[in-house]
DODRENTI-172656 format. One line per 8 residues: number of its first residue (from 0); for each residue x, y, z of C-alpha. Coordinates in nm, 2 decimals. Layout:
<recs>
NUM = X,Y,Z | ... $
</recs>
This chain:
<recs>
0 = 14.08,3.11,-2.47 | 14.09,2.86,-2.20 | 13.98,2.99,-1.86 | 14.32,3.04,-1.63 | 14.32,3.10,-1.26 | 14.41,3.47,-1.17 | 14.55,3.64,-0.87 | 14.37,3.96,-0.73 $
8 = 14.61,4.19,-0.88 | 14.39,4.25,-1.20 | 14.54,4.54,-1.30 | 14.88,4.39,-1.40 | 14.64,4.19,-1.67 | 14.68,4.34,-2.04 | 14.36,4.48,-2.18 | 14.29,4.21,-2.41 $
16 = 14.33,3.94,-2.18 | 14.13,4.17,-1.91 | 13.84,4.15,-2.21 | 13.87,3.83,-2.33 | 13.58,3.56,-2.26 | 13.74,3.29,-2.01 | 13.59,3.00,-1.96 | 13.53,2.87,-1.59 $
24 = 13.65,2.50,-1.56 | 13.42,2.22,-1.40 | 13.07,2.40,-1.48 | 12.97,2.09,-1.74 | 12.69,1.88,-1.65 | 12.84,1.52,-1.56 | 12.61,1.22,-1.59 | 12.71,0.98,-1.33 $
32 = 12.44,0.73,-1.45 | 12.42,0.61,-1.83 | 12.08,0.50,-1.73 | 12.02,0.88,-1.75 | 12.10,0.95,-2.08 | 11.85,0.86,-2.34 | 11.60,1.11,-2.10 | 11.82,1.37,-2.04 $
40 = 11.83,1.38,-2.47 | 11.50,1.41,-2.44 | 11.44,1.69,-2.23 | 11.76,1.86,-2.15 | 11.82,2.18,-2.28 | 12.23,2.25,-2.36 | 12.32,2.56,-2.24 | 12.59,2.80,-2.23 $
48 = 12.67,3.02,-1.95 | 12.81,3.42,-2.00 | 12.84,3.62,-1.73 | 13.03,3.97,-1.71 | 13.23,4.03,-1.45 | 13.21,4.39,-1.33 | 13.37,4.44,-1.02 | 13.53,4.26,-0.74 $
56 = 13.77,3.94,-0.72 | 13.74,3.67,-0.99 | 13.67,3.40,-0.72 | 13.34,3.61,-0.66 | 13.28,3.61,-1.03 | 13.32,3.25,-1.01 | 13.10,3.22,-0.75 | 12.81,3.37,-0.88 $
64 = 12.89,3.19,-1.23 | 12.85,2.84,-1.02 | 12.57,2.95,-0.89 | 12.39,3.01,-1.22 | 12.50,2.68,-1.30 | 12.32,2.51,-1.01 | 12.01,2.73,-1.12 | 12.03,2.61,-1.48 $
72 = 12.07,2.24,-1.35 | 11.74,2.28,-1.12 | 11.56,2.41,-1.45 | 11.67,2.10,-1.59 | 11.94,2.18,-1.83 | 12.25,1.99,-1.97 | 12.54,2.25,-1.89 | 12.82,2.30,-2.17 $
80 = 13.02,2.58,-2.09 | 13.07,2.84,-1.88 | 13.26,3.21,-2.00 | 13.33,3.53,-1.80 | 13.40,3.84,-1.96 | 13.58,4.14,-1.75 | 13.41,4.48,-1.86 | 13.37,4.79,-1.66 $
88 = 12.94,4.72,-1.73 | 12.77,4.52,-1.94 | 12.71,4.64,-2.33 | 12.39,4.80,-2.41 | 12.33,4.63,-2.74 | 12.44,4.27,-2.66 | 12.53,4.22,-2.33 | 12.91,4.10,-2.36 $
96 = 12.98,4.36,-2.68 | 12.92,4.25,-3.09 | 13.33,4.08,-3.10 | 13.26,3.86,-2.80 | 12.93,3.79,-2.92 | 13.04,3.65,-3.21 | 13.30,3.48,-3.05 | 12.99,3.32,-2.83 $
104 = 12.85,3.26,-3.16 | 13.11,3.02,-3.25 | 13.11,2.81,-2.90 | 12.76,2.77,-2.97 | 12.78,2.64,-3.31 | 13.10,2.38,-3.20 | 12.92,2.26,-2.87 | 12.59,2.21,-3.03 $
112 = 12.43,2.44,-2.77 | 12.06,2.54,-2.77 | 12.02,2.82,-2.54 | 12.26,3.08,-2.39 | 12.21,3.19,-2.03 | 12.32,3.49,-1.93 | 12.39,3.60,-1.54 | 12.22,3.93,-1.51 $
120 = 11.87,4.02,-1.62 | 11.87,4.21,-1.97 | 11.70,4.42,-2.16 | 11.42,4.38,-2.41 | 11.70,4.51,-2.68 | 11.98,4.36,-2.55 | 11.80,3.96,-2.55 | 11.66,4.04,-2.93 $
128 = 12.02,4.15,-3.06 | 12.23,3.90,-2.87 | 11.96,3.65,-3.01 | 12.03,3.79,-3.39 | 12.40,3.71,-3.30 | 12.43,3.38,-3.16 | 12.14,3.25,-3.35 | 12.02,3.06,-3.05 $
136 = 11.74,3.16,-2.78 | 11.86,3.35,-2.51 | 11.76,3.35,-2.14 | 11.88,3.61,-1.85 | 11.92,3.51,-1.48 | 11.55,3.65,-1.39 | 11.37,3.45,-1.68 | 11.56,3.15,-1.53 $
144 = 11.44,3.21,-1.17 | 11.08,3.23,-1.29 | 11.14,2.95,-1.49 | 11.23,2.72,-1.17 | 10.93,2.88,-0.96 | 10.68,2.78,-1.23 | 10.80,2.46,-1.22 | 10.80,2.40,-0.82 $
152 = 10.49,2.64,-0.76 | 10.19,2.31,-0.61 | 9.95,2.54,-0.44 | 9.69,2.75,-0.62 | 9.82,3.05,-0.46 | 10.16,2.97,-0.54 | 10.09,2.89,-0.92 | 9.91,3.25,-0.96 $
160 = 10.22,3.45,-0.75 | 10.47,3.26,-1.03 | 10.21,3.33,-1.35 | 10.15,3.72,-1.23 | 10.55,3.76,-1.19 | 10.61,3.60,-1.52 | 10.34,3.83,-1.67 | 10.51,4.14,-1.53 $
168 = 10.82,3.98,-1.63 | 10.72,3.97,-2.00 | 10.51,4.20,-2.08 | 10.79,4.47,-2.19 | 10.93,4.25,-2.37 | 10.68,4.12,-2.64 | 10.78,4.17,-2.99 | 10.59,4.29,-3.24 $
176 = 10.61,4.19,-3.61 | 10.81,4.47,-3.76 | 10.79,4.57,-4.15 | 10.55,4.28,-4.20 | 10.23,4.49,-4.07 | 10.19,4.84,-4.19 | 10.13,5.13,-3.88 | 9.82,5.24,-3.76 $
184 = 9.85,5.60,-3.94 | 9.62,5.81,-4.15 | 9.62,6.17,-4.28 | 9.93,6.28,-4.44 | 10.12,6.02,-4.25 | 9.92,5.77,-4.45 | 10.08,5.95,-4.77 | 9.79,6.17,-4.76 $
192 = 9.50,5.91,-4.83 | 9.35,6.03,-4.50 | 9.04,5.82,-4.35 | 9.00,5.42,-4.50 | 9.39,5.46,-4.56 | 9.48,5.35,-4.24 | 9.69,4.94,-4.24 | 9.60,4.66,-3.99 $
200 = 9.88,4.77,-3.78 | 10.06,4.59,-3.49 | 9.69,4.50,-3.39 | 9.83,4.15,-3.26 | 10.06,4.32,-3.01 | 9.85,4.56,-2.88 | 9.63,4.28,-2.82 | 9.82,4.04,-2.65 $
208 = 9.92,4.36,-2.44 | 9.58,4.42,-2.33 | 9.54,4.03,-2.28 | 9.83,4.01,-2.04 | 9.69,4.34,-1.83 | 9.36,4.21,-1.77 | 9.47,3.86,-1.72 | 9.73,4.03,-1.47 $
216 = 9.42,4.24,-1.31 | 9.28,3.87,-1.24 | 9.55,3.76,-1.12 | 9.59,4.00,-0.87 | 9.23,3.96,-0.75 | 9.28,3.58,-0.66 | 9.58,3.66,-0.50 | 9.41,3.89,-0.26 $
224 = 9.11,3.66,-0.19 | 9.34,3.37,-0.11 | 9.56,3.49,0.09 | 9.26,3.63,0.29 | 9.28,3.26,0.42 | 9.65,3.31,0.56 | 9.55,3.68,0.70 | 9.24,3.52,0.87 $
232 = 9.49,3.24,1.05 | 9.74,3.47,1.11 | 9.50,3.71,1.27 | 9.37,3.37,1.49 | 9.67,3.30,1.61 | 9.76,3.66,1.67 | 9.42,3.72,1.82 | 9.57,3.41,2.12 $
240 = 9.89,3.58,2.11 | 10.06,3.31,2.03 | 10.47,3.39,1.93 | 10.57,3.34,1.59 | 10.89,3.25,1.39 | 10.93,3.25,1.07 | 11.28,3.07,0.88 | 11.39,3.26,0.62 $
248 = 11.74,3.23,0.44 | 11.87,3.19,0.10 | 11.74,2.85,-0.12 | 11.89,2.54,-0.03 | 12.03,2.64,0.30 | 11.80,2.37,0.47 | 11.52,2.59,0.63 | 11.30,2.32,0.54 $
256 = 11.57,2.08,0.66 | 11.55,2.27,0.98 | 11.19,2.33,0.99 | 11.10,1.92,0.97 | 11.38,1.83,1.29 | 11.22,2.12,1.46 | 10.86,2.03,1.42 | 10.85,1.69,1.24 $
264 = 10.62,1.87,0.94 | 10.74,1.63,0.70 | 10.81,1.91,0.42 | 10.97,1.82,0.07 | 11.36,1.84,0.13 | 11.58,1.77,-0.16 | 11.96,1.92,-0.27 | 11.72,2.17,-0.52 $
272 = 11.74,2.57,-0.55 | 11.39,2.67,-0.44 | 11.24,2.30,-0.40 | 11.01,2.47,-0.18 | 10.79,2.80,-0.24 | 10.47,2.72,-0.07 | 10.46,2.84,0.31 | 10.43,2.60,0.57 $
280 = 10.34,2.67,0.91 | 10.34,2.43,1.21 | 10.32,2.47,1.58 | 10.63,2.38,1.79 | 10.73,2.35,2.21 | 10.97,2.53,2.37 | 11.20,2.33,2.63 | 10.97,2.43,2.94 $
288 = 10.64,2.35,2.67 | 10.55,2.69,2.55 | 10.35,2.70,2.24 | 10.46,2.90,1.92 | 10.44,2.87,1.59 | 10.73,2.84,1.28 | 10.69,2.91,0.92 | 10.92,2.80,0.64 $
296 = 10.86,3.09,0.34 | 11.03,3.08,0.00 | 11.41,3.08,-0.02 | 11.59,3.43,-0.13 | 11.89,3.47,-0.34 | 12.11,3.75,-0.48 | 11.94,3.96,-0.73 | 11.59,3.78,-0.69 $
304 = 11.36,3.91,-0.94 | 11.15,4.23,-0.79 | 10.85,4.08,-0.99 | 10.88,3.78,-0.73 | 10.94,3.98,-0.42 | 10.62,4.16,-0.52 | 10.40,3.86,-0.66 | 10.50,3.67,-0.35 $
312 = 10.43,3.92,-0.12 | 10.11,3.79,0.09 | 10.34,3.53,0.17 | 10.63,3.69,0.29 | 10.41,3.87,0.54 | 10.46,3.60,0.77 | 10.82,3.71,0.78 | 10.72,4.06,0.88 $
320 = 10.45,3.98,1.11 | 10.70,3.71,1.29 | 10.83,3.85,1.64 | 11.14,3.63,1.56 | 11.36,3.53,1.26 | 11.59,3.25,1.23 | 11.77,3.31,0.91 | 11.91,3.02,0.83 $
328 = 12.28,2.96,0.65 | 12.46,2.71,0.47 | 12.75,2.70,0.65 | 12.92,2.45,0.40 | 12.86,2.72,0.08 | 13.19,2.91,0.00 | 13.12,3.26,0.04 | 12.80,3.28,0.35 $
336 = 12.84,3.61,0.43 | 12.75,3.72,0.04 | 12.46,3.50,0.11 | 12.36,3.66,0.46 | 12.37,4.02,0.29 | 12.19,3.89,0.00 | 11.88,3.78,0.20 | 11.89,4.08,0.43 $
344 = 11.83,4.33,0.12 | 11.55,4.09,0.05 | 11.38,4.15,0.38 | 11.47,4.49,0.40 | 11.20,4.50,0.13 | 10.94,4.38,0.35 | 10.79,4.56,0.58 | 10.86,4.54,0.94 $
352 = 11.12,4.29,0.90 | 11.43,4.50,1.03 | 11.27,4.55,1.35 | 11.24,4.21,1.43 | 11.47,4.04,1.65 | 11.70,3.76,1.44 | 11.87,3.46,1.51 | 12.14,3.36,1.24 $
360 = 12.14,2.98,1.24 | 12.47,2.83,1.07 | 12.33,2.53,0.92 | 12.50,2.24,0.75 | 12.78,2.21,1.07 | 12.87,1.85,0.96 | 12.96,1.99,0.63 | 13.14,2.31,0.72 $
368 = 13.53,2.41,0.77 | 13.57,2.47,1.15 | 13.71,2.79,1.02 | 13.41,2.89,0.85 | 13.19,2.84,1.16 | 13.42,3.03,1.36 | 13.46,3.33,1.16 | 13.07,3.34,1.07 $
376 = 12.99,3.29,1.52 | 13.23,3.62,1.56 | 13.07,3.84,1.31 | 12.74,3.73,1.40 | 12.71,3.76,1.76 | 12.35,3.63,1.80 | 12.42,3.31,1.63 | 12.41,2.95,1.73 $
384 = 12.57,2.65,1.47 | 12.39,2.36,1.39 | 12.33,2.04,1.15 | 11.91,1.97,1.07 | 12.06,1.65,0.96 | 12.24,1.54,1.27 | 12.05,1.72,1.51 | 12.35,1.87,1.67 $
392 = 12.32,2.22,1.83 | 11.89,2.21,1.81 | 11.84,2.19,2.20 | 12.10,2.54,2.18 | 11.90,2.64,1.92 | 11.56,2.58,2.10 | 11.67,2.75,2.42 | 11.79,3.07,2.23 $
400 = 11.43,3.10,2.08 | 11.27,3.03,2.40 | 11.47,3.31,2.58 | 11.37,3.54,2.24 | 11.02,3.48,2.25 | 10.80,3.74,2.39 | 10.87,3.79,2.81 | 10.53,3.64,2.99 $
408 = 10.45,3.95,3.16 | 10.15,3.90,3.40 | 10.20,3.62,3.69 | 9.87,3.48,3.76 | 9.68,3.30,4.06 | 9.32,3.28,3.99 | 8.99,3.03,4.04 | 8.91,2.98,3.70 $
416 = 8.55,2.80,3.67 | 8.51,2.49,3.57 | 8.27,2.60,3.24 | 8.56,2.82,3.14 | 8.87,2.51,3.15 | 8.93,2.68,2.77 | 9.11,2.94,3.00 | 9.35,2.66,3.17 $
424 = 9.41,2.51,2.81 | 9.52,2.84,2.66 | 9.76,2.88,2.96 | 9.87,2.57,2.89 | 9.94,2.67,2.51 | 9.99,3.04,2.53 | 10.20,3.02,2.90 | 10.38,2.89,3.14 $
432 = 10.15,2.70,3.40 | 10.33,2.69,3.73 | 10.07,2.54,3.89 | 9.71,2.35,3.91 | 9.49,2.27,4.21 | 9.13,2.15,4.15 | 8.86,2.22,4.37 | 8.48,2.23,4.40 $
440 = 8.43,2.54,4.26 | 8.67,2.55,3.98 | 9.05,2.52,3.90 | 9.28,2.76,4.06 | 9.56,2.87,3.78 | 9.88,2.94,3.93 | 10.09,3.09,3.59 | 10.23,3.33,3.36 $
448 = 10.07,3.45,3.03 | 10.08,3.71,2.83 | 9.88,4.05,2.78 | 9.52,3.94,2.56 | 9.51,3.63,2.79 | 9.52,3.82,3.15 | 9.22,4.02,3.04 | 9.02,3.73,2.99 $
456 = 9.12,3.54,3.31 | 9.03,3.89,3.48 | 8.72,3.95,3.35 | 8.59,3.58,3.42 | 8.81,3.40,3.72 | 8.87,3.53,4.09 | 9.23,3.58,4.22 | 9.25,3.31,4.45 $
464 = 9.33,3.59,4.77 | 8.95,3.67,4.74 | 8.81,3.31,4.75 $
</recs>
């Protein structure tokens, strides 16, 4: 049945057509050059989309449908089709129920599909009998998301977060080899022939089970050790209280966009869901030249595998150890606020993170419906609207973090010696110097700086009054 647009009053709809699999127009994969063609044969998988629609308006359902779409496309699939069916909750055995699926069976066999994607993340049972069904392999949402991380992880650290979340990921759902392999039994459960009665059993399994725990115990233990690196920096910079803020947002709002006009860092940017996973941090000026630092961390999105939130979770810690968050969001998207809420639940996983003051930044302002913008500065009051590609709204931008950053608290005029000028420098970084005067005996430091600093200058300089 060809996909037809609906109005929000879904309970007029007859039950059938309620049930039915639509299909959701404009999801195919276009080539827009034939040059592309012989290598997207090559290495394009053809996929199907399903997703069930559960709740809310079909124009969210959509949504989240064209979202998969754009996942599946960053994986590097060829996209056929794309089918919504309304249930109250997805099937336990197949996913969509055994007519649909059979109904799915047939648009696989006509459009010469390969793999069947399904939005949601299923069960062990539900991927193996959907599989039986359609005859094709079958992929949920979180496999997918893996997927695309494995392939954009470049950093050692980032390559073991992605393999020790696909690990957790698949280690529930390895199948055995059924009636082929007799059970480890014996006794009268071995029809009584007791000890030497006992079959090979699912030794494989068992053994690729163990396999996949000890390789995850590894994996684990790397993680820690490298991301004893990023503590020890962290702790450096924390040590010379230097502010921090960290970008987070949901993929392919343009953090690292944002992060490269703020800082020139020269990070990848490409129109790519999660083109960047490995954290980059750089050091950035205020307007009146205060020193801080900004991080670009992984993009969220809605239902982001927990095995990621956890496997990545070293590096999120410069979220939570941030004293300020810009979350950053595409402005141009069709439904931002669903993308807002999505990436709070994500940081309301880490720890620390809702106490920490936040600046939304509506990106993409060249891009978005004045209406949009608008409606998004109302709702969120501590906003400010800007384009990373234009440039427009970044000096705003720059003087709400400066006013955000932590308040300099001690006003300073001391003769700092000459032998100590590291003093002077970290004002410089750290501070706000008001004031220099050299003299014979040293440099007297007319400024403002923060706690840790004072109580070096007081320990070492003389306030000037006593000179």
């Amino acid at each position: 049945m060809r996909f037809e647009p609906l109005d929000d009053a879904v309970g007029d709809y007859e039950l059938e057509e309620r049930q039915a699999l639509r299909r959701v127009a404009g999801l195919s994969t276009e080539l827009e050059d034939v040059t592309e063609v012989e290598y997207r044969r090559l290495r394009l998988e053809r996929v199907i989309l399903v997703g069930v629609w559960t709740g809310g308006t079909v124009v969210d359902a959509e949504n989240s449908l064209q979202e998969l779409k754009l996942l599946a496309e960053t994986a590097g699939s060829q996209v056929l089709e794309g089918l919504i069916q309304r249930r109250d909750r997805p099937d336990p055995a197949t996913y969509i129920g055994s007519g649909k699926a059979s109904e799915l069976r047939d648009i696989v066999a006509s459009t010469g599909a390969d793999t069947v994607i399904c939005d949601g993340e299923l069960t062990p049972g539900q991927l193996r009998q959907l599989e039986d069904v359609v005859n094709v392999k079958v992929v949920d949402r979180t496999a997918l998301i893996l997927d695309i991380f494995a392939q954009h992880a470049k950093s050692k650290e980032g390559k073991a977060q992605v393999e020790l979340a696909q690990l957790q990921y698949l280690l529930p759902r390895l199948r055995g080899w059924g009636g082929n392999l007799s059970r480890q039994v014996g006794g009268r459960a071995a029809g009584g022939v007791g000890i030497g009665g006992r079959g090979p059993g699912e030794t494989k399994i068992e053994l690729d089970r163990r396999r996949i725990r000890e390789r995850m115990a590894r994996l684990r233990r790397q993680i820690k050790e490298m991301s004893t690196v990023r503590e020890t920096k962290r702790h450096r910079r924390q040590s010379h209280e230097v502010p921090a803020v960290a970008i987070a947002g949901y993929t392919n709002a343009g953090k690292s966009s944002l992060l490269n006009r703020l800082t020139g860092a020269g990070v990848l940017v490409e129109d790519a869901l999660f083109a960047t996973l490995d954290p980059t941090v750089r050091r950035a000026h205020t307007p009146e030249g205060r020193l801080f630092t900004i991080a670009d961390t992984v993009g969220f999105v809605r239902h982001l595998p927990h095995q990621l939130v956890e496997a990545f979770r070293s590096t999120l810690e410069e979220v939570g150890d941030a004293d300020l968050i810009l979350h950053v969001v595409d402005g141009s998207h069709p439904d931002p606020e669903s993308q807002i809420a999505a990436v709070r639940e994500v940081l309301g996983e880490i720890e620390g993170a809702r106490d920490i003051p936040e600046i939304v930044v509506v990106n993409k302002a060249d891009a978005a419906e004045p209406e949009v913008l608008a409606r998004l500065t109302f709702k969120e009051r501590h906003s400010v609207v800007v384009s990373a590609r234009t440039g427009a709204g970044i000096a705003d931008l720059m003087a709400l973090i400066e006013r955000e950053l932590p308040r300099l608290d001690h006003e300073v005029r001391m003769l700092v010696p000459y032998d100590r000028s590291d003093l002077v420098a970290r004002a410089h970084d750290e501070g706000e110097v008001l004031s220099l005067e050299h003299t014979g005996e040293g440099t007297i430091l007319h400024a403002r700086v923060l706690a840790g600093l004072f109580a070096e200058l007081d320990r070492v300089a003389k306030p000037v009054e006593r000179v």
